[in-house]
Z-matrix of the N, CA and C atoms (Angstrom, degrees):
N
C 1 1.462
C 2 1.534 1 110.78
N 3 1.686 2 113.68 1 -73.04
C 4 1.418 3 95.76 2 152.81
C 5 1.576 4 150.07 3 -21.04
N 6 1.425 5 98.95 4 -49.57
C 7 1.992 6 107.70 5 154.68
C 8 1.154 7 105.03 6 -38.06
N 9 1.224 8 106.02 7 -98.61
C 10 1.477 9 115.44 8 174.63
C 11 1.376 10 123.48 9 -14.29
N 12 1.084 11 124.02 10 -58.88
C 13 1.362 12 107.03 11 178.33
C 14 1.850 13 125.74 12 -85.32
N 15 1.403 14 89.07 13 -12.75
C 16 1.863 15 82.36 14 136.45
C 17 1.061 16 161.63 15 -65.86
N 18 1.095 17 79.21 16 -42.89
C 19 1.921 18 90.05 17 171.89
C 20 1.455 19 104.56 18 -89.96
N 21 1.492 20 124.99 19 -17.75
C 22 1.732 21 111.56 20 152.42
C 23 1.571 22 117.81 21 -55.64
N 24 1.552 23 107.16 22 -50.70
C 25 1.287 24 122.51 23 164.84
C 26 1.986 25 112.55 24 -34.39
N 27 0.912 26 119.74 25 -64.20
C 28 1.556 27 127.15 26 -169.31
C 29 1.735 28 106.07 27 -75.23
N 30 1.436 29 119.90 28 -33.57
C 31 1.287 30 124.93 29 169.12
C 32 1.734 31 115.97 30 -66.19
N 33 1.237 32 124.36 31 -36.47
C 34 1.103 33 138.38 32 150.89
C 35 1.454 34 127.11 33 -49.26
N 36 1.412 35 111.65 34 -39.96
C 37 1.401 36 106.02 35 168.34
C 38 1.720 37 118.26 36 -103.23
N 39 1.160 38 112.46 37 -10.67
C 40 1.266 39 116.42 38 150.41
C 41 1.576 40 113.12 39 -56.48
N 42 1.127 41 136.44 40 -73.37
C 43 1.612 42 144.02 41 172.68
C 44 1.636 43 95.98 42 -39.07
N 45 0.974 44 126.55 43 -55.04
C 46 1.674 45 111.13 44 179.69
C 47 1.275 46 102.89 45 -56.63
N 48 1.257 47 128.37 46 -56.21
C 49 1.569 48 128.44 47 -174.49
C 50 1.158 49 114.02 48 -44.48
N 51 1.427 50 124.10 49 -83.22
C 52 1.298 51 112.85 50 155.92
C 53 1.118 52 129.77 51 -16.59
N 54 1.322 53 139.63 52 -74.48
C 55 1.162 54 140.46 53 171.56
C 56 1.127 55 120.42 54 -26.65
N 57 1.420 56 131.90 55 -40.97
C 58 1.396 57 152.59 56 -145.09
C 59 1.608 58 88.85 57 -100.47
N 60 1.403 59 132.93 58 -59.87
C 61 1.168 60 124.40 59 -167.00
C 62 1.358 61 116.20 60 -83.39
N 63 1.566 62 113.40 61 -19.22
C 64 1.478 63 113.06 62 161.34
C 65 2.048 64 111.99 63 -51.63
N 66 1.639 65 106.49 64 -43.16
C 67 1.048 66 94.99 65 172.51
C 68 1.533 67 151.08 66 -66.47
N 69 1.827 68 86.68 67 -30.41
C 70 1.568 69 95.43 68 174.64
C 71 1.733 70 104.54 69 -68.36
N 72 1.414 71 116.18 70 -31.06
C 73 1.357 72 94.39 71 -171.43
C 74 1.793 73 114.03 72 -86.36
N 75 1.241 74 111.14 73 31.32
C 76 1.544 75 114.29 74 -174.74
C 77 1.538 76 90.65 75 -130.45
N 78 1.435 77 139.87 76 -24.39
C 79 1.029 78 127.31 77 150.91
C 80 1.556 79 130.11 78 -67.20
N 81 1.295 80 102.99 79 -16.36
C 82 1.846 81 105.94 80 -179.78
C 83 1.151 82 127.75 81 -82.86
N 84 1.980 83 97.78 82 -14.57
C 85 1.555 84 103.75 83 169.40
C 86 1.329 85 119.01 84 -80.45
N 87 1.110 86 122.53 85 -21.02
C 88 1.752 87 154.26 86 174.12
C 89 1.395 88 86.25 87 -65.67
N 90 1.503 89 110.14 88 88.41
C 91 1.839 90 126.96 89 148.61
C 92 1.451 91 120.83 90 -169.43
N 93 1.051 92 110.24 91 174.76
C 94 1.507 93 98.30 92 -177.33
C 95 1.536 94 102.30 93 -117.49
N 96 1.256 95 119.06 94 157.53
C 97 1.740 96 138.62 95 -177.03
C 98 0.746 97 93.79 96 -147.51
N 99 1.687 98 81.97 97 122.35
C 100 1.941 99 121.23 98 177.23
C 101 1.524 100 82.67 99 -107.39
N 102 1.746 101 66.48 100 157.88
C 103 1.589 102 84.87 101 -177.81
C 104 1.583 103 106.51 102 -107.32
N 105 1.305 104 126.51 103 -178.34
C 106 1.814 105 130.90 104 169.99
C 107 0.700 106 94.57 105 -128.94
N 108 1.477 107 131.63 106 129.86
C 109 1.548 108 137.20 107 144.36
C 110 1.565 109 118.87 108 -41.02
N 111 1.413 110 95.54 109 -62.94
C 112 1.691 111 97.23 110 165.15
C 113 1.509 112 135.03 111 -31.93
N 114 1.198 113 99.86 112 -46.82
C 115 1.663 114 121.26 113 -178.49
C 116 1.372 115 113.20 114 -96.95
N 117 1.091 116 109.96 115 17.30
C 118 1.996 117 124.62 116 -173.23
C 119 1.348 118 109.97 117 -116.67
N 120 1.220 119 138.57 118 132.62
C 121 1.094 120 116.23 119 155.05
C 122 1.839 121 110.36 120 -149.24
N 123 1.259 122 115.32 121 151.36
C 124 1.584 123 127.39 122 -143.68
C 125 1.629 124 94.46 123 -126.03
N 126 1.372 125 104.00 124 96.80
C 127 2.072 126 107.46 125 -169.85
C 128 1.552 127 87.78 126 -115.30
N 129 1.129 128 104.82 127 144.24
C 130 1.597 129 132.97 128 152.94
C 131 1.088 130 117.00 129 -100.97
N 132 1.963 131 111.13 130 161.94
C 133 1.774 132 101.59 131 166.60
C 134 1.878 133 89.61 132 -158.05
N 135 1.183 134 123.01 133 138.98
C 136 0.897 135 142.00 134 179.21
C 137 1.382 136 128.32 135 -132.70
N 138 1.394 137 117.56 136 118.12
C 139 1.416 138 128.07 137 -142.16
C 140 1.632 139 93.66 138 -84.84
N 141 1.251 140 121.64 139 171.66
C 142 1.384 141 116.82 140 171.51
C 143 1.815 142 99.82 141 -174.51
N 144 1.737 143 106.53 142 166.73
C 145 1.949 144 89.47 143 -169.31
C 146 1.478 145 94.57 144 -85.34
N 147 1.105 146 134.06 145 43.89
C 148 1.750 147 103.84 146 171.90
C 149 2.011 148 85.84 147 -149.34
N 150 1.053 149 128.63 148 -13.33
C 151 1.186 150 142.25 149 160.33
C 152 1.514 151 150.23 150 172.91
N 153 1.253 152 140.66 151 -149.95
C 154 0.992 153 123.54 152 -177.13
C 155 1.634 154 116.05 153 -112.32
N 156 1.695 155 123.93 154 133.63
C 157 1.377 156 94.50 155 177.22
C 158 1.301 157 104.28 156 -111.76
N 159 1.530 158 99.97 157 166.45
C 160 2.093 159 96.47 158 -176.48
C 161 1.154 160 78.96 159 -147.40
N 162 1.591 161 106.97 160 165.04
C 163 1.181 162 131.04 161 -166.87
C 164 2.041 163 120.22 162 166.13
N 165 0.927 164 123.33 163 173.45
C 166 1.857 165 109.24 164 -154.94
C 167 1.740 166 88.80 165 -154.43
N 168 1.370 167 105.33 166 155.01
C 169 1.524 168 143.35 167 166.74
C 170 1.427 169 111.42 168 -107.28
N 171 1.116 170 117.88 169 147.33
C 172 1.561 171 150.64 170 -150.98
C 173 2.028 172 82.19 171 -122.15
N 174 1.769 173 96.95 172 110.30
C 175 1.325 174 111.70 173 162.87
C 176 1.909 175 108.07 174 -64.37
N 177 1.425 176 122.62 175 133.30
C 178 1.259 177 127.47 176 158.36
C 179 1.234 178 121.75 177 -82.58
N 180 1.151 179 109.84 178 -16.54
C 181 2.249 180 125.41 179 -174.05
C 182 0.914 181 76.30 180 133.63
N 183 1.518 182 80.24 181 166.69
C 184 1.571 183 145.61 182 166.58
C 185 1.488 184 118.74 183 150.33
N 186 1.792 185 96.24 184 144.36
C 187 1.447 186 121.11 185 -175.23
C 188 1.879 187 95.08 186 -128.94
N 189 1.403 188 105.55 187 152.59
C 190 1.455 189 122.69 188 175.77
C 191 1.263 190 111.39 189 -133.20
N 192 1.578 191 120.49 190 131.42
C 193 1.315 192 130.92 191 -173.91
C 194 1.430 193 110.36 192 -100.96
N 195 1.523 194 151.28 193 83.33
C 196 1.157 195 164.94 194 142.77
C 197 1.071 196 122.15 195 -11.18
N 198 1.327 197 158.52 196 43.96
C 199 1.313 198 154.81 197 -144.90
C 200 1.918 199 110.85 198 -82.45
N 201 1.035 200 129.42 199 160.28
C 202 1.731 201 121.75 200 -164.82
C 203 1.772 202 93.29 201 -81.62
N 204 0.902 203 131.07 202 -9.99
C 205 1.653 204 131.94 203 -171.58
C 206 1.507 205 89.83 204 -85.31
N 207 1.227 206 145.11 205 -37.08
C 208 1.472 207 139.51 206 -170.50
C 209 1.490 208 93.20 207 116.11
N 210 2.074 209 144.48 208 3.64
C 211 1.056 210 95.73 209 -163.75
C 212 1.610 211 84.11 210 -116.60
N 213 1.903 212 95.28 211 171.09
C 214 1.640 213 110.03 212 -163.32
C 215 1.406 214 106.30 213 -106.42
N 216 0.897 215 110.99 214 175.55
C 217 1.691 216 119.26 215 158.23
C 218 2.038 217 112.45 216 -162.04
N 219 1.003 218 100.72 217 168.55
C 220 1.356 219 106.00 218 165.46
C 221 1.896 220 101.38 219 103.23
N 222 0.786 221 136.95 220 175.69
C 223 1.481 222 145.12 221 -179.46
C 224 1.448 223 123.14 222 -141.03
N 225 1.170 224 115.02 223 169.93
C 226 1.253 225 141.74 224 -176.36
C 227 1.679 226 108.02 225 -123.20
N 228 1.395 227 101.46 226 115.48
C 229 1.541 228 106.36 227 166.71
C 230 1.396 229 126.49 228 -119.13
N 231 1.392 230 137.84 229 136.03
C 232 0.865 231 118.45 230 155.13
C 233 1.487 232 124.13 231 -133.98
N 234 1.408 233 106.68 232 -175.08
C 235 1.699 234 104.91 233 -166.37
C 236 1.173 235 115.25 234 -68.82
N 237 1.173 236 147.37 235 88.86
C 238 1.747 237 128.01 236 170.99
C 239 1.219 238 118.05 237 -45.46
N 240 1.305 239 125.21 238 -43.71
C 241 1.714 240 102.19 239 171.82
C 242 1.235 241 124.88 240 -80.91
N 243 1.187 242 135.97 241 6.65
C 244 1.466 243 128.03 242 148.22
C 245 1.329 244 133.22 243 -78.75
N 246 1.457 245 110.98 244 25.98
C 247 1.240 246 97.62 245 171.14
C 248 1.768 247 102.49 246 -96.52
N 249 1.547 248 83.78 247 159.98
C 250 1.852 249 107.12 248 -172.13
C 251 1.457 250 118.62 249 -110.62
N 252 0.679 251 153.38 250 -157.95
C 253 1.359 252 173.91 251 108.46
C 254 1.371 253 153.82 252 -153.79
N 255 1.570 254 87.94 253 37.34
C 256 1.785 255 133.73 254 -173.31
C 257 1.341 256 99.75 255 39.00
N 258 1.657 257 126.34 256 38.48
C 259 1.289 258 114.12 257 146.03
C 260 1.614 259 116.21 258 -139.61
N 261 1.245 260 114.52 259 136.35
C 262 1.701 261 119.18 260 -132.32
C 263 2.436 262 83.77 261 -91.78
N 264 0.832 263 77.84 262 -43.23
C 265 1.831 264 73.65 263 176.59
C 266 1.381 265 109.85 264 -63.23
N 267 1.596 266 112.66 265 -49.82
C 268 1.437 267 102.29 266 -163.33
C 269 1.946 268 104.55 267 -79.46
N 270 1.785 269 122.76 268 -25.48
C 271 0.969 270 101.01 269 170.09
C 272 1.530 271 123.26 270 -90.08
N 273 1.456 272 120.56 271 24.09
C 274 1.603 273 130.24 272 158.79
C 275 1.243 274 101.80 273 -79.21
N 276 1.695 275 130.17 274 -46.27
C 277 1.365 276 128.74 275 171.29
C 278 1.560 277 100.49 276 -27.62
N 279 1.323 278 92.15 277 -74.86
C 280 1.573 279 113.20 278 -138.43
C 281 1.601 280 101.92 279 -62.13
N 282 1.280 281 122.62 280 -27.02
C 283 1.274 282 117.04 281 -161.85
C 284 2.056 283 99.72 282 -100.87
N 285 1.553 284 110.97 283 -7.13
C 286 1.652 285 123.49 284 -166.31
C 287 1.438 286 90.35 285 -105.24
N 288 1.695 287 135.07 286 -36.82
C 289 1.142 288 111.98 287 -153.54
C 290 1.311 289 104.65 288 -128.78
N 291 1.854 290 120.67 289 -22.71
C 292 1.496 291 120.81 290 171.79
C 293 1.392 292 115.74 291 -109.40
N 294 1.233 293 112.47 292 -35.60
C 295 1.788 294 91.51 293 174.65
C 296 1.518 295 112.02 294 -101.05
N 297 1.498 296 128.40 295 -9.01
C 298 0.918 297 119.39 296 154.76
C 299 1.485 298 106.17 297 92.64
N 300 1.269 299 125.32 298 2.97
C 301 1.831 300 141.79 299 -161.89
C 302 1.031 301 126.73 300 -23.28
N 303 1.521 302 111.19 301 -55.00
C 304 1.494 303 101.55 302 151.97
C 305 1.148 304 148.79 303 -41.51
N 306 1.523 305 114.59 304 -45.25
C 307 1.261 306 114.22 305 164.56
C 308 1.502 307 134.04 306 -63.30
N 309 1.605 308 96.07 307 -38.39
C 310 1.726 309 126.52 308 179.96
C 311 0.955 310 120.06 309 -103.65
N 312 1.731 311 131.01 310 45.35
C 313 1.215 312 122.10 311 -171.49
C 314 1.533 313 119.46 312 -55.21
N 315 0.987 314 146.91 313 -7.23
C 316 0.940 315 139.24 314 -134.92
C 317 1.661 316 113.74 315 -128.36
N 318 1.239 317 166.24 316 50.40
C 319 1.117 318 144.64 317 -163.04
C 320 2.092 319 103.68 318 -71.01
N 321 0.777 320 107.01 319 148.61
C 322 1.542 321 128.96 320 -178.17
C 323 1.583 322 132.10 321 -162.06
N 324 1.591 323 111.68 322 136.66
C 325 1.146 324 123.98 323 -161.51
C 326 2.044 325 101.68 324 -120.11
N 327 1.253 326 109.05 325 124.42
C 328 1.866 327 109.55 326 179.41
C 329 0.811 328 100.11 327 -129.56
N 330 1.272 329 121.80 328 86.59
C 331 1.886 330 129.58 329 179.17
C 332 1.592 331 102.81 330 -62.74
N 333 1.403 332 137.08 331 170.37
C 334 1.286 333 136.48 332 -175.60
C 335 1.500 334 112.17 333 -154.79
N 336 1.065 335 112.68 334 3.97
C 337 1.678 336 127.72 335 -173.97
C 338 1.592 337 109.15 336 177.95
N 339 1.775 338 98.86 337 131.65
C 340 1.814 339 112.16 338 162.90
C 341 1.611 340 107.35 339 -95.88
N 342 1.401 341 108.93 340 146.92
C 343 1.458 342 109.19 341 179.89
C 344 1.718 343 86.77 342 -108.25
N 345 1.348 344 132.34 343 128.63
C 346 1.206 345 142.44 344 165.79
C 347 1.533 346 100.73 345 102.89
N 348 1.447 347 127.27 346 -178.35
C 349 1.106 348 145.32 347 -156.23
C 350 1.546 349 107.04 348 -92.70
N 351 1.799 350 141.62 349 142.31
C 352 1.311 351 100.70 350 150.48
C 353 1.792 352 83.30 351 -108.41
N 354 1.568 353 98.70 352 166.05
C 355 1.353 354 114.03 353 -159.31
C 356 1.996 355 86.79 354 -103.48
N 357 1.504 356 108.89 355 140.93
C 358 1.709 357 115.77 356 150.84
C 359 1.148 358 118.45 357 -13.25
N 360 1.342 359 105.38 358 -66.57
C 361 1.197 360 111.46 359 -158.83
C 362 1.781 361 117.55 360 -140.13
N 363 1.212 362 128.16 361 115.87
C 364 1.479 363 117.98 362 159.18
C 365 2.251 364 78.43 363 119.40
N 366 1.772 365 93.57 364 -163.73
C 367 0.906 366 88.19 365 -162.01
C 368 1.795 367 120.01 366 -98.16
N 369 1.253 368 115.31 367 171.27
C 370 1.503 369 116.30 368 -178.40
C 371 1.615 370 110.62 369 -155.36
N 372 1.581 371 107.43 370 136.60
C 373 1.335 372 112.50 371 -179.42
C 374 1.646 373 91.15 372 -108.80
N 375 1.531 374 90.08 373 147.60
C 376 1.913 375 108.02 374 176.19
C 377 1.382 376 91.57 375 -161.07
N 378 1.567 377 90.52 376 170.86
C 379 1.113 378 127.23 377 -170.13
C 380 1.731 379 107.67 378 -119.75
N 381 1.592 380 121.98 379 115.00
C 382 1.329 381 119.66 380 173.91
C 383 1.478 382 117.73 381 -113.55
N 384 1.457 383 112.22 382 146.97
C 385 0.930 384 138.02 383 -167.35
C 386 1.576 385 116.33 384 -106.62
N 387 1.301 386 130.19 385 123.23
C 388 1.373 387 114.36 386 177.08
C 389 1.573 388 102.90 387 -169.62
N 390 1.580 389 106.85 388 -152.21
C 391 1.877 390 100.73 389 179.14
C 392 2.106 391 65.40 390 -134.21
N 393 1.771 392 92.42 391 146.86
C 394 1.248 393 120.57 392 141.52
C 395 1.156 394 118.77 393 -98.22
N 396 1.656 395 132.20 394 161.10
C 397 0.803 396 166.38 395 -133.34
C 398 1.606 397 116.98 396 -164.91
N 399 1.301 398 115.55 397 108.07
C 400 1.486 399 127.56 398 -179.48
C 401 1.483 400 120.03 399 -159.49
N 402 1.183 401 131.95 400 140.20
C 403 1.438 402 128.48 401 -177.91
C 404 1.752 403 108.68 402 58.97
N 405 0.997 404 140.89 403 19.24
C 406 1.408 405 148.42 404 -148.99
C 407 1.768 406 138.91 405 55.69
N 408 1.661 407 99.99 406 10.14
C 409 1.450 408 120.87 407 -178.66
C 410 1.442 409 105.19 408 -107.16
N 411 1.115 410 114.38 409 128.34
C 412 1.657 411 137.35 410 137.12
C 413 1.001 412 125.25 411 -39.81
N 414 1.673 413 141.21 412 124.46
C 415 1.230 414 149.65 413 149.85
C 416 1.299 415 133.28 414 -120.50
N 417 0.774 416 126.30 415 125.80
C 418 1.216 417 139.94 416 160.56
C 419 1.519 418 111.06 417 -32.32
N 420 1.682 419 133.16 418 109.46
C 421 1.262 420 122.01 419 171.02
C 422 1.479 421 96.52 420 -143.42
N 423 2.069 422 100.74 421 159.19
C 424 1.651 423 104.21 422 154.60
C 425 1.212 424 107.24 423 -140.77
N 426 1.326 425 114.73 424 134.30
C 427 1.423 426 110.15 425 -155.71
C 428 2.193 427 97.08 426 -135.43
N 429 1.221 428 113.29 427 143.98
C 430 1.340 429 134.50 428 -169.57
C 431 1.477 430 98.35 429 -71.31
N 432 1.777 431 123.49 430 132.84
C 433 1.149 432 120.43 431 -166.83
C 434 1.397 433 97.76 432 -152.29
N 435 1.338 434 113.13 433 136.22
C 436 1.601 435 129.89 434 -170.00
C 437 1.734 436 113.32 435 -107.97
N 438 1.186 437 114.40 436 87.62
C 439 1.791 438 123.94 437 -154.15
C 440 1.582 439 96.80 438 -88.46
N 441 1.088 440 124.03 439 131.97
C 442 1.627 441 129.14 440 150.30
C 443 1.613 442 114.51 441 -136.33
N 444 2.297 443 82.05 442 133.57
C 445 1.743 444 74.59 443 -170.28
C 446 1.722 445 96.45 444 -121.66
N 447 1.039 446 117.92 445 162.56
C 448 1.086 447 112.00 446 -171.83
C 449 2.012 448 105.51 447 -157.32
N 450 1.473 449 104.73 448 99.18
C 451 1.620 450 99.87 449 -168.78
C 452 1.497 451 114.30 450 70.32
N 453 1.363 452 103.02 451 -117.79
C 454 1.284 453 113.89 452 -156.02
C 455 1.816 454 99.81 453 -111.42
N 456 1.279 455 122.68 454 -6.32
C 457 1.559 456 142.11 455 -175.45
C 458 1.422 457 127.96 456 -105.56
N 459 0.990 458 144.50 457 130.24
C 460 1.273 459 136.15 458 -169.05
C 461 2.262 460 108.88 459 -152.67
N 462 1.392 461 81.92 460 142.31
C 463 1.568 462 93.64 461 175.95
C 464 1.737 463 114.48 462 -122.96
N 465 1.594 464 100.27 463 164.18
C 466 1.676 465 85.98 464 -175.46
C 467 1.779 466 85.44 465 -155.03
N 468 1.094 467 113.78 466 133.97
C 469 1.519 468 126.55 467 161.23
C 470 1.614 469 123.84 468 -104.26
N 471 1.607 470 110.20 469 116.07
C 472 1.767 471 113.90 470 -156.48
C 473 1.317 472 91.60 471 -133.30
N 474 1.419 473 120.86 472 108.79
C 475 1.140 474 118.83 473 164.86
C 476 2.070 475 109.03 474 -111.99
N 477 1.651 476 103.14 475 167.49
C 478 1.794 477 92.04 476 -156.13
C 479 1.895 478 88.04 477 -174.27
N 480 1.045 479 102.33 478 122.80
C 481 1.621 480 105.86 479 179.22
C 482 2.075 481 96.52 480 -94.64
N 483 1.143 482 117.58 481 132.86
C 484 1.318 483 155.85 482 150.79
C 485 1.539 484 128.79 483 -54.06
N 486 1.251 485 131.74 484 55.67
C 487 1.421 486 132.41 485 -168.43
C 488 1.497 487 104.99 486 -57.79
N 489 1.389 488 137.92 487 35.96
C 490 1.402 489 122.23 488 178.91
C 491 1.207 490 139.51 489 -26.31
N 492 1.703 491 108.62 490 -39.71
C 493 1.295 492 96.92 491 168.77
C 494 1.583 493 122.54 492 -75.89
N 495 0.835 494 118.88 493 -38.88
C 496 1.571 495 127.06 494 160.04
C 497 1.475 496 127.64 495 -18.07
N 498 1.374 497 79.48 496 -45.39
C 499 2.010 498 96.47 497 -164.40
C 500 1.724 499 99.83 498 -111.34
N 501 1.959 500 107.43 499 33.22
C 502 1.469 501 108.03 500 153.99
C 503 1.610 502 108.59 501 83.53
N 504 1.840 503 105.26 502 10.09
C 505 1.395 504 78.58 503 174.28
C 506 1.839 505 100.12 504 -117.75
N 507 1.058 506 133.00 505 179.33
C 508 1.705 507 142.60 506 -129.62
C 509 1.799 508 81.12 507 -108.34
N 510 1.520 509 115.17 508 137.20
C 511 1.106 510 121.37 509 -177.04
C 512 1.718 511 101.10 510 -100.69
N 513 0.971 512 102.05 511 129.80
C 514 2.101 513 98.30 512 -171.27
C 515 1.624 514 105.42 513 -79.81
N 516 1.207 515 108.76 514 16.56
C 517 1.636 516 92.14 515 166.01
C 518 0.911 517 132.51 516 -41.41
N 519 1.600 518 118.20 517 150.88
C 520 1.732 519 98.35 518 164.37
C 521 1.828 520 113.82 519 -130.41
N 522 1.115 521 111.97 520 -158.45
C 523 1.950 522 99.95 521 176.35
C 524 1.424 523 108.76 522 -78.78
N 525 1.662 524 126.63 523 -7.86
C 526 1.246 525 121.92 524 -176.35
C 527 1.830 526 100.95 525 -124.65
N 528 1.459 527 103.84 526 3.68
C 529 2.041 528 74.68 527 -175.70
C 530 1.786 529 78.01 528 -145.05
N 531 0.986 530 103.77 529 128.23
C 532 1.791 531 118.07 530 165.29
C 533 1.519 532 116.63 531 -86.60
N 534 1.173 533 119.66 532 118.38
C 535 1.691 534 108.74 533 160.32
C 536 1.350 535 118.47 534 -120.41
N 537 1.369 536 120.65 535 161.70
C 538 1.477 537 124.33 536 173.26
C 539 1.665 538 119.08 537 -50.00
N 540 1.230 539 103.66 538 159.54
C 541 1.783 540 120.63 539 -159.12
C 542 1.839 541 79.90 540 -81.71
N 543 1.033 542 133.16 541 -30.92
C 544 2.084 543 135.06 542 -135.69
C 545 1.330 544 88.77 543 -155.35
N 546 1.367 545 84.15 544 139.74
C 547 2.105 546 105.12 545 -179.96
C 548 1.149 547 89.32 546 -127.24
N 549 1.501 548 115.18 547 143.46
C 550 1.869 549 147.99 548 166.54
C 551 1.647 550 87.55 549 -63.50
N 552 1.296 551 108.27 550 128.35
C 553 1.363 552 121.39 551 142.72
C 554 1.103 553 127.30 552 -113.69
N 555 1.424 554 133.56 553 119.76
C 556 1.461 555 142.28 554 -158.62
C 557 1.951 556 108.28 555 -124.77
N 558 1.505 557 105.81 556 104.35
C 559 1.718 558 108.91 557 -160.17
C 560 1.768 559 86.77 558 -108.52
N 561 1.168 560 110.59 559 104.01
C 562 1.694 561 116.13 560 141.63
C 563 1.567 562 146.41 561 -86.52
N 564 0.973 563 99.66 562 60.08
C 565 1.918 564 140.43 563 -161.66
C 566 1.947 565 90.85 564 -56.74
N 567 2.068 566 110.59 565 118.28
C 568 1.392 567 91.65 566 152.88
C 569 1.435 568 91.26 567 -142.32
N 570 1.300 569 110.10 568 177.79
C 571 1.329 570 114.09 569 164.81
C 572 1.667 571 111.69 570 159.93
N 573 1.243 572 163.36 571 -176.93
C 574 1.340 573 158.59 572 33.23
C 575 1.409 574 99.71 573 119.39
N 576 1.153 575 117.26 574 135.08
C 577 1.446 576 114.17 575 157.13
C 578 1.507 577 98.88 576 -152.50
N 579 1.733 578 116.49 577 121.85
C 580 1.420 579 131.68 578 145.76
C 581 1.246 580 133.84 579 -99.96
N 582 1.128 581 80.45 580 120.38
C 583 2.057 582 102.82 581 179.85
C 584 1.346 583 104.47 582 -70.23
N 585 1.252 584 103.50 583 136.59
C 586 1.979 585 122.95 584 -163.05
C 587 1.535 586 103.58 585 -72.62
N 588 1.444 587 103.25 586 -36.34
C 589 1.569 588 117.50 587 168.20
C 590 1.465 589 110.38 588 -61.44
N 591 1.243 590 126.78 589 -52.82
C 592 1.360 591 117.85 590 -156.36
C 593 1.825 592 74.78 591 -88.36
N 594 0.826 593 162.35 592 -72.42
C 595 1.583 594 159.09 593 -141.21
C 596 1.565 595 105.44 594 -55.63
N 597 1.350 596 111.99 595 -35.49
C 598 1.740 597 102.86 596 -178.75
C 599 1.460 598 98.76 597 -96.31
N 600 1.590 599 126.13 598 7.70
C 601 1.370 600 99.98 599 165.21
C 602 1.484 601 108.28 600 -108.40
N 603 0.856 602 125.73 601 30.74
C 604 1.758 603 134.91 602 173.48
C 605 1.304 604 104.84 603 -94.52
């Protein structure tokens, strides 16, 4: 009888245990990540027949809210008219005849769900879900994301090809220089992370 109620005894506190660490790790996803502009940076690359051009956007903010269920909130903005591509004609093109900047300042990303886990600590691959934002249209995207967290800091690598012409915006070809229909977007996201726990005890 005694047996018995030991090993009920130890099964019982096993099931709390478990239980217990299922929770801490559903509370650790529960924080928010800020982002740094500084520590961010937003590169393009666009193929063309005589070479390649690259060139980057200037983050405006963004913070993301992580919740332990997988779902997100918060956005990513950045400047549409700052992008460069250290050539002053071709990025007057680009910003007068395809993104249109003035009108559309804005490109932006509002993810709304992670597919997979991000982990406390160290690294994690997922999958995000959200609508982009470009030229003044919404889409629907999910794009592959490389998370590292470390303390109180965290990084994420998001790369995602861009069909522009596709999605209605003006391809700058011309009769002597061809470029691709879709530009590489390459997002190196760092900044901040507060835990919801440590934030309501401040």
């Amino acid at each position: 009888m005694h047996q018995t109620n030991r090993y009920f005894s130890r099964w019982i506190l096993g099931a709390v245990l478990l239980f217990s660490i299922f929770a801490v790790l559903a509370v650790a996803q529960d924080a928010d990540y800020q982002l740094d502009p500084a520590q961010t940076s937003v590169k393009f690359t666009l193929g063309d027949v005589l070479h390649t051009v690259r060139g980057t956007f200037r983050l405006k903010k963004g913070e993301l809210q992580i919740e332990g269920d997988g779902k997100v909130s918060g956005q990513i903005i950045v400047d549409a008219a700052s992008g460069d591509s250290g050539s002053g004609m071709r990025d007057r093109k680009m910003h007068k005849e395809v993104l249109e900047s003035v009108q559309y300042p804005e490109i932006s990303f509002r993810p709304d769900k992670i597919e997979g886990p991000v982990a406390s600590f160290g690294k994690s691959s997922v999958m995000v879900h959200g609508l982009f934002k470009i030229h003044g249209t919404e889409r629907e995207m999910t794009v592959p994301a490389q998370v590292e967290v470390d303390a109180d800091h965290w990084t994420a690598t998001v790369q995602f090809s861009v069909p522009y012409q596709k999605w209605g915006m003006k391809n700058p070809s011309t009769l002597f220089l061809r470029v691709s229909d879709s530009v590489e977007i390459d997002l190196q996201a760092a900044g901040a992370v507060v835990r919801h726990a440590a934030r309501a005890a401040q």
